[in-house]
Phi, psi and omega in degrees: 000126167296150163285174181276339181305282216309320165297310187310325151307326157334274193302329171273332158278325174313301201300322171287339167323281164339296164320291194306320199259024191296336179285332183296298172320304193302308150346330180224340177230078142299100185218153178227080170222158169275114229236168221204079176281115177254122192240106181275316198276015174243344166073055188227171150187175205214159181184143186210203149226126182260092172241172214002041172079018172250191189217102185249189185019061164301131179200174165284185165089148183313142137228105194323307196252058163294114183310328185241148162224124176229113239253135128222218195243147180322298178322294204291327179293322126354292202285280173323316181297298184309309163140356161326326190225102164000098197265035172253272133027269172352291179297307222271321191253030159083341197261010186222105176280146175244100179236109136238162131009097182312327188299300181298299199298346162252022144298276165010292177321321196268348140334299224248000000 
């Protein structure tokens, strides 16, 4: 099981990703929403906002009423963030949830 340090890096290198590659990103996901990782088996979350093709104001903590939320396990998110685990795989086998907006989810779609 990953730490919570490891997942919070985990997310800030996703975020520095985003940054470097934000016109691109902007380009296929216009979105300005708040969005919310929930790390079930550490009983942990993160909140940020993902807008202008970035993931901006990261921080700890829930944020309940986040337009996207997105719940695993410490290991998948690690996994995910590297590019280790499909997250089409990931969503179809459970081990990774999503709730937005259908409207977001296939913005989305196009992220991922």
């Amino acid at each position: 099981m990953a730490s919570v340090d490891e997942c919070r890096q985990a997310l800030q290198d996703l975020a520095a990703r985003l940054d470097r590659n934000a016109d691109a990103v902007r380009e296929r996901v216009d979105l300005d929403r708040t969005l919310a990782c929930r790390v079930t088996d550490l009983d942990t979350a993160f909140h940020g906002r993902l807008t202008d093709g970035r993931l901006l104001d990261l921080t700890d903590g829930d944020d309940p009423k986040a337009k996207i939320a997105l719940s695993t396990s410490s290991d998948d998110l690690l996994a995910l963030v590297r590019g280790q685990l499909d997250v089409t795989k990931a969503i179809a086998s459970r081990r990774v949830s999503i709730k937005a907006n259908p409207f977001d989810l296939m913005k989305l779609r196009k992220l991922l």
